[in-house]
C-alpha positions as CSV (number, residue, x, y, z in Angstrom):
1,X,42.5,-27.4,16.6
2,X,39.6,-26.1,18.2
3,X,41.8,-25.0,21.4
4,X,44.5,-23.5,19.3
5,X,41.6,-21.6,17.8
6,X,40.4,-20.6,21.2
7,X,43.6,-19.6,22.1
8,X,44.2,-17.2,19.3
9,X,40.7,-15.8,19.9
10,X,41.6,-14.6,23.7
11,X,45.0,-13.4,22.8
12,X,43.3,-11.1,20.3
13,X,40.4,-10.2,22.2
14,X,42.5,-7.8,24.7
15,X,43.6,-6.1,21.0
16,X,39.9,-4.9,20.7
17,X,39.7,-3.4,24.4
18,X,43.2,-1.8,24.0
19,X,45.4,0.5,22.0
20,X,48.6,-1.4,23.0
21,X,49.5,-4.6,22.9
22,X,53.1,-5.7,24.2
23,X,54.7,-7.9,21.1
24,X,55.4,-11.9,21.1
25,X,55.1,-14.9,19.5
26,X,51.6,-15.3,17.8
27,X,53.1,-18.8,16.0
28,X,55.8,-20.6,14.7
29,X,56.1,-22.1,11.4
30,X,59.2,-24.6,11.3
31,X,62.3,-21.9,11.8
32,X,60.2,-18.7,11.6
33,X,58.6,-16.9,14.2
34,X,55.1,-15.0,13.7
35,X,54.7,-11.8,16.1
36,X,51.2,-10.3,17.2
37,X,52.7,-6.8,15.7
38,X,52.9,-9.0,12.1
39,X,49.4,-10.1,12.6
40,X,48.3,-6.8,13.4
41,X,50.0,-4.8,10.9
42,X,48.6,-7.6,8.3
43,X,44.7,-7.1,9.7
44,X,44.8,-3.0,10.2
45,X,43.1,-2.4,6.6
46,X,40.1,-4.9,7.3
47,X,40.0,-3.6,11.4
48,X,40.0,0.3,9.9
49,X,36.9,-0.1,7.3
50,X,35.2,-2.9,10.2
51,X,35.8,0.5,12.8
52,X,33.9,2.6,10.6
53,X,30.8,0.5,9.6
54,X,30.2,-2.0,12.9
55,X,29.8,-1.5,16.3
56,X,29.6,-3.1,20.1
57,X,29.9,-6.8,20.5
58,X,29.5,-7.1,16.3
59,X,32.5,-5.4,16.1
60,X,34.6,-7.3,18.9
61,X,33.4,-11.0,16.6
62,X,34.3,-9.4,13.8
63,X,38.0,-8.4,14.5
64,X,38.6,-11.6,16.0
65,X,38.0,-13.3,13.2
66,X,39.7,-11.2,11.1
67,X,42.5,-11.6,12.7
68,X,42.5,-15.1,12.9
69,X,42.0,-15.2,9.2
70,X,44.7,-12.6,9.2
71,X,47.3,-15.4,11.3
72,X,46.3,-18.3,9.0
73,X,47.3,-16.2,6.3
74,X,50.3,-15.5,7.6
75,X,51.2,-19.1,7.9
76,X,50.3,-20.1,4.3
77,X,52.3,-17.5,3.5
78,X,55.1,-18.4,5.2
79,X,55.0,-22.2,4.3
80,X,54.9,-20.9,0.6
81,X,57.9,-18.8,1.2
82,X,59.6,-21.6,2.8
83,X,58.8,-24.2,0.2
84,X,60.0,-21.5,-2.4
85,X,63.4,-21.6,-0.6
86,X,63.9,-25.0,-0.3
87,X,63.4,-26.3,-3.7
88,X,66.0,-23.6,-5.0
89,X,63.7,-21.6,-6.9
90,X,64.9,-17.7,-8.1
91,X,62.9,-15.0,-9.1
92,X,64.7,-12.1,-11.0
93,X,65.1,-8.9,-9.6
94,X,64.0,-7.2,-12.3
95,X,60.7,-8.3,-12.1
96,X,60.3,-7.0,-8.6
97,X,61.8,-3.9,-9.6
98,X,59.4,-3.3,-12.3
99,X,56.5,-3.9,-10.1
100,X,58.4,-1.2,-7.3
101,X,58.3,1.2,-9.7
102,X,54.8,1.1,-11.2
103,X,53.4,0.9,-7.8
104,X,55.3,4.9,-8.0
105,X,54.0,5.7,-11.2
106,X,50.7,4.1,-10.9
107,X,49.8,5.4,-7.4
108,X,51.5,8.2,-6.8
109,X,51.8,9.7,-10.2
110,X,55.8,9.1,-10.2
111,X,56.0,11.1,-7.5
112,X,58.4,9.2,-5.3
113,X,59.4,11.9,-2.3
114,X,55.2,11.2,-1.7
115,X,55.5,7.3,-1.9
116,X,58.2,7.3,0.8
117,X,56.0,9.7,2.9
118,X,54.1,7.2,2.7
119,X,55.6,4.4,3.8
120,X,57.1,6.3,6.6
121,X,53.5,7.1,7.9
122,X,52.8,3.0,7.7
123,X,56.6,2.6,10.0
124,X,58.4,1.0,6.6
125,X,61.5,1.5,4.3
126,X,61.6,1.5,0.8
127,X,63.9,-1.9,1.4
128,X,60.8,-3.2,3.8
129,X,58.7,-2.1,1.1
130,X,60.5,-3.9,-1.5
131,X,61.3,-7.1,0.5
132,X,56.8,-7.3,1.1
133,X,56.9,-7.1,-2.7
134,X,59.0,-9.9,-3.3
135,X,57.0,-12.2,-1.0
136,X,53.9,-11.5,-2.5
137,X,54.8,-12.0,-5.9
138,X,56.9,-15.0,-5.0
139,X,53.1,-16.3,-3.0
140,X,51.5,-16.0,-6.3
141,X,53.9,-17.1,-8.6
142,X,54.2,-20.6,-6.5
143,X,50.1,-21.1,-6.0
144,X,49.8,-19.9,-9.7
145,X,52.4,-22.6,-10.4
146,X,50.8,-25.5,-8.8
147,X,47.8,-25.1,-11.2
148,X,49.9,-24.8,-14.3
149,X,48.2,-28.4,-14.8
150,X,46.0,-29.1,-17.7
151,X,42.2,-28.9,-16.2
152,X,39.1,-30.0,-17.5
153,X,35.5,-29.4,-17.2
154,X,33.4,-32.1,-18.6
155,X,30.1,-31.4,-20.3
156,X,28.5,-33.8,-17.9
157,X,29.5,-31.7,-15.4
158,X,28.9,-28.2,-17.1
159,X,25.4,-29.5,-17.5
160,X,24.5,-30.4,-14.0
161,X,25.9,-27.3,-12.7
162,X,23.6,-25.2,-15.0
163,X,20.4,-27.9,-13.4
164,X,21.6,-26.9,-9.8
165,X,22.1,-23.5,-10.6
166,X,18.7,-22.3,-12.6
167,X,17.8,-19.5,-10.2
168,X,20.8,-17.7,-11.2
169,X,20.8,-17.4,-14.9
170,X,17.5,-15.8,-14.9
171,X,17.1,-13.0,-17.1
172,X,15.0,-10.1,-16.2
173,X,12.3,-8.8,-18.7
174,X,14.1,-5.8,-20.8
175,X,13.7,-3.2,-23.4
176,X,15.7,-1.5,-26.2
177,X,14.5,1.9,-25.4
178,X,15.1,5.5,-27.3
179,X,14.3,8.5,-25.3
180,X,14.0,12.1,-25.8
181,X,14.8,14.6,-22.7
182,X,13.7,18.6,-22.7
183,X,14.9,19.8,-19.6
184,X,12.6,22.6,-17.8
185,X,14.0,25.9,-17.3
186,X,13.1,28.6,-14.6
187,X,9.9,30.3,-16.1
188,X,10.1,34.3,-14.9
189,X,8.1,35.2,-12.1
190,X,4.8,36.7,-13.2
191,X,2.9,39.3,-10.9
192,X,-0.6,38.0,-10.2
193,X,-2.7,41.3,-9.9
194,X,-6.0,41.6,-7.4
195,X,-9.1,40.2,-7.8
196,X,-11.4,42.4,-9.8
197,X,-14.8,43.3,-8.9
198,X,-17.9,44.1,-10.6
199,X,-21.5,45.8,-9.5
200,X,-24.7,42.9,-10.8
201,X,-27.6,44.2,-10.7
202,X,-30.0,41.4,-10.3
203,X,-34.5,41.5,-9.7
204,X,-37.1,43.4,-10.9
205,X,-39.9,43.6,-8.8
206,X,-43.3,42.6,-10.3
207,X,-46.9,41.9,-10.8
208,X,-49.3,40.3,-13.3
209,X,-52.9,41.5,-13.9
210,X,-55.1,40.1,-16.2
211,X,-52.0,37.5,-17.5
212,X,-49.6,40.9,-18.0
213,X,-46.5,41.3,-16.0
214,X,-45.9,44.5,-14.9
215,X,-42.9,46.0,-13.6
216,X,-43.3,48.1,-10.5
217,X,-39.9,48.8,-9.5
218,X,-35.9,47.5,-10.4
219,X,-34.1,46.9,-7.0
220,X,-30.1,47.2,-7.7
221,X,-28.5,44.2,-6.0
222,X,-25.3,45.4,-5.3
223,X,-23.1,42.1,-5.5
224,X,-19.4,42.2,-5.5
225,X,-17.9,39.2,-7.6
226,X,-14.4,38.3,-7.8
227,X,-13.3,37.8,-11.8
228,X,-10.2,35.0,-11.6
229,X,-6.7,36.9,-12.5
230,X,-5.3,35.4,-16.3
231,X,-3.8,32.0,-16.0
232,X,-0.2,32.0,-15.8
233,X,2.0,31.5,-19.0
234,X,2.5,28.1,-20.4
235,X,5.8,26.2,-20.4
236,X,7.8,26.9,-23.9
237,X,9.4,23.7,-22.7
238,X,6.2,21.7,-22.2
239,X,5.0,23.2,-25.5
240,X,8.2,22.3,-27.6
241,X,7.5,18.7,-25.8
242,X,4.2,18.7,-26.8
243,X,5.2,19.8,-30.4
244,X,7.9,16.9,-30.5
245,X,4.8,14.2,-29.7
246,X,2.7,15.7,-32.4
247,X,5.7,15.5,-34.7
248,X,6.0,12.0,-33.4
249,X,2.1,11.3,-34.2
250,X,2.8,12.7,-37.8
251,X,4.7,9.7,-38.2
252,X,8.7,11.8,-37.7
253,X,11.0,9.3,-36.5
254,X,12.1,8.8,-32.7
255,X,15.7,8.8,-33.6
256,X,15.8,12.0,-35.7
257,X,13.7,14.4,-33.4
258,X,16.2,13.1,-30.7
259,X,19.2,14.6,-32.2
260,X,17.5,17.4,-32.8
261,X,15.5,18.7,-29.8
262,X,16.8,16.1,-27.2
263,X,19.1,17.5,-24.1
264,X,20.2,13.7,-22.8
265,X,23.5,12.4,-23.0
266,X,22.4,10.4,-25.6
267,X,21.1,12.5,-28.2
268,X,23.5,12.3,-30.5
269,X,22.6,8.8,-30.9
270,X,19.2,9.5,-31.4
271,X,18.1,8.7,-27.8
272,X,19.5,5.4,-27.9
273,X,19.5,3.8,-24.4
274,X,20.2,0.0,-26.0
275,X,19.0,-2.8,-24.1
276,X,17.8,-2.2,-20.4
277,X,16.2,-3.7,-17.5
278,X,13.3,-2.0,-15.1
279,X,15.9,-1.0,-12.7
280,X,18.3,0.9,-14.3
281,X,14.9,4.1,-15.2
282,X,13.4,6.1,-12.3
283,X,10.4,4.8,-10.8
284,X,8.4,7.1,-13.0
285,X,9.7,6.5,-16.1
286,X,10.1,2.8,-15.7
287,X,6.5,2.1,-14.8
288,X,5.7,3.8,-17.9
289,X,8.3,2.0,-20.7
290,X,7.5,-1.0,-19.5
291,X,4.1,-0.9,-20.1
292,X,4.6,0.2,-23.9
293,X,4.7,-2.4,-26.7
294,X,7.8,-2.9,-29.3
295,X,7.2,0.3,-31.9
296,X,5.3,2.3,-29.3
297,X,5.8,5.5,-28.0
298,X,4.5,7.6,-24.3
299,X,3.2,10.8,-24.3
300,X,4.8,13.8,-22.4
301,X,5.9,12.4,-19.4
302,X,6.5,15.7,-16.6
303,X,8.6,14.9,-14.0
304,X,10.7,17.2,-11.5
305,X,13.6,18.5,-14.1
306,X,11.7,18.2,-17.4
307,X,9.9,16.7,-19.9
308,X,10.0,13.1,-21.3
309,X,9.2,10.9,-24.5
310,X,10.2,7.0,-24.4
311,X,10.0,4.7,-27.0
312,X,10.5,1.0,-27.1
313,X,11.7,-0.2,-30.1
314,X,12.1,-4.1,-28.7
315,X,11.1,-6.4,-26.3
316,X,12.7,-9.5,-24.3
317,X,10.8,-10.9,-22.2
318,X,12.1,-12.7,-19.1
319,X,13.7,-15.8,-19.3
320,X,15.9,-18.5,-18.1
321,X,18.9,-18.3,-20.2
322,X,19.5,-21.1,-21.7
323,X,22.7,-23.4,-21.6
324,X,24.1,-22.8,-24.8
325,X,24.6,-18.8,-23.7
326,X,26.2,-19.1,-20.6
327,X,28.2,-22.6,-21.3
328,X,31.4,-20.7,-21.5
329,X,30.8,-18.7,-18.3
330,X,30.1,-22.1,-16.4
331,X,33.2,-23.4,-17.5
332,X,35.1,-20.8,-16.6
333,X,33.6,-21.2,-13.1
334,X,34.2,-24.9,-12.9
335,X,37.8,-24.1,-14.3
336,X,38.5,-21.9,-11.5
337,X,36.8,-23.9,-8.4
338,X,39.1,-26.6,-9.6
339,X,42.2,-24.7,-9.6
340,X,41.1,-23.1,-6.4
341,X,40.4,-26.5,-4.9
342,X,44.4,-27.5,-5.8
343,X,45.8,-24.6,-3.9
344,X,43.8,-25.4,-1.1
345,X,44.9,-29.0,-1.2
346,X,49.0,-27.8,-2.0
347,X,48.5,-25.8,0.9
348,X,47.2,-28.1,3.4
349,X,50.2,-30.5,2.4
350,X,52.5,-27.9,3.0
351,X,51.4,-27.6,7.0
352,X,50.8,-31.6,7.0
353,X,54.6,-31.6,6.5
354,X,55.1,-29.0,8.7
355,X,56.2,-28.2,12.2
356,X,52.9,-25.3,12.9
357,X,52.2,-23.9,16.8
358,X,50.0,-21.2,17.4
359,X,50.4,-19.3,20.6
């Protein structure tokens, strides 16, 4: 195995160095013959998106193995097809034709002149369209059939998988959280005028005889100082904020003010953000709703678009789920590892049987 392997690998390594490739015979599977323009045509999608995100000798490791992932499904494939064949199975045309025609209306709109664009770009027919359909929905409909088979996961089993599996039903700490939003508007520039001056006129010059103080002359200090320009306007926004918190302190409810003044999404539903966890906030609104208790609510929280008031109506803390709320969802797991596990096997009984050779 290891050599076929190694095989495959160096007959796919010149695809990576080069743009063409002369076709032949990447395997044989009983009667059928497997080209390297199969395999390639099969692999393009996963080489295209590897193109774009890796590079260098990542990228060269990376094709190769998805194209001999690309070749062993192939075979499956094939050996499905075959076994489909010889145990004088049918599949109605009208299935496949109903699946043809909502790949039109579901992908192109209906549009079928741009469907058959498109399949001329990809090199195919309609009929070479159609025929790819087929196999695919004949692969599933025979692996799908193998686990038709009643299967059963124990309790026993459900159980231990929840023991070996803690870490991942681990809940994180979250909040049922109501928020109201005033977003900040561009305040009209203001001119800010000079600095105004004013004359101080600062020491007497004096004596004292006899314990009186006498004044023998006033010297004007001439001292220019600088009287700071009027502040700038205040925010209506910040102020209608601040007006909502002392509404809020009045004892007003959260949920009312929000369908009134709010500008989030959520307003009409009073603010209501339902139950969530730390990460779905910002930073610096999460480090602030998580610090509030159940029934408590921040102060004006400025940030770069506006104004903010959070308030936390609940609490969970975090917490291991426990096995009565996820039992279901194991089972489900368990269910499909198990059917999974029967393909695999139906499969590898298949090529046992077989007459395989990779090139």
């Amino acid at each position: 195995m290891h050599k076929l392997v190694a095989t495959v690998a160096l007959m796919f390594a010149a695809g990576v160095a080069r743009a063409e490739i002369l076709d032949g015979v990447a395997a044989i599977v009983n009667d059928k013959v497997i080209t390297y323009s199969e395999v390639r045509d099969y692999v393009q999608p996963v080489v295209a998106q590897l193109r774009r995100n890796v590079s260098g000798p990542d990228l060269v490791e990376k094709v190769r193995a998805a194209q001999l992932d690309a070749l062993n499904n192939l075979i499956e494939r094939t050996l499905i097809l075959q076994e489909f064949k010889e145990k004088g199975y049918s599949f109605p045309d009208s299935v496949i034709d109903e699946q043809f025609n909502d790949v039109i209306a579901n992908e192109f709109g209906g549009d079928r002149a741009a469907f058959i664009k498109t399949l001329q770009v990809q090199n195919l027919t309609a009929t070479q369209y159609r025929e790819q359909l087929r196999d695919r929905i004949i692969v599933q409909a025979m692996r799908n059939r193998k686990t038709m088979q009643e299967v059963v996961a124990s309790p026993y089993k459900i159980e231990q998988y929840y023991k070996e599996h803690l870490v991942d039903y681990q809940a994180e700490e979250q909040i049922k959280l109501r928020m109201i939003f005033i977003k900040k508007r561009k305040l009209p520039e203001v001119a800010i005028p000079p600095p105004e001056f004013r004359t101080n006129i600062v020491e007497n010059v004096t004596n004292v005889v006899d314990g009186v103080t006498n004044v023998l002359a006033s010297v004007t200090n001439v001292t220019e100082i600088a009287v700071p320009p009027p502040p700038p306007p205040a925010d209506p926004r910040k102020t209608m904020a601040d007006e909502i918190l002392a509404k809020l302190n009045a004892g007003d409810s959260f949920d009312s003010l929000a369908k009134v003044y709010s500008e989030g999404k959520e307003a009409k539903e009073g603010g209501d953000w339902g139950w969530i966890s730390k990460d779905v906030l910002r930073k610096e609104l999460s480090e602030i709703a998580f610090t509030l208790k159940a029934g408590q609510h921040s102060q004006v929280i400025e940030t770069a678009d506006g104004y903010y008031l959070l308030q936390v109506e609940a609490v969970k803390p975090a917490h291991t789920r426990p096995l009565t709320e996820v039992r279901d969802e194991i089972e489900k797991n368990l269910l499909q590892q198990q059917r999974q596990k029967m393909q695999e096997n139906w499969v590898k009984q298949l090529r046992a049987k077989a007459y395989v050779r990779i090139y």
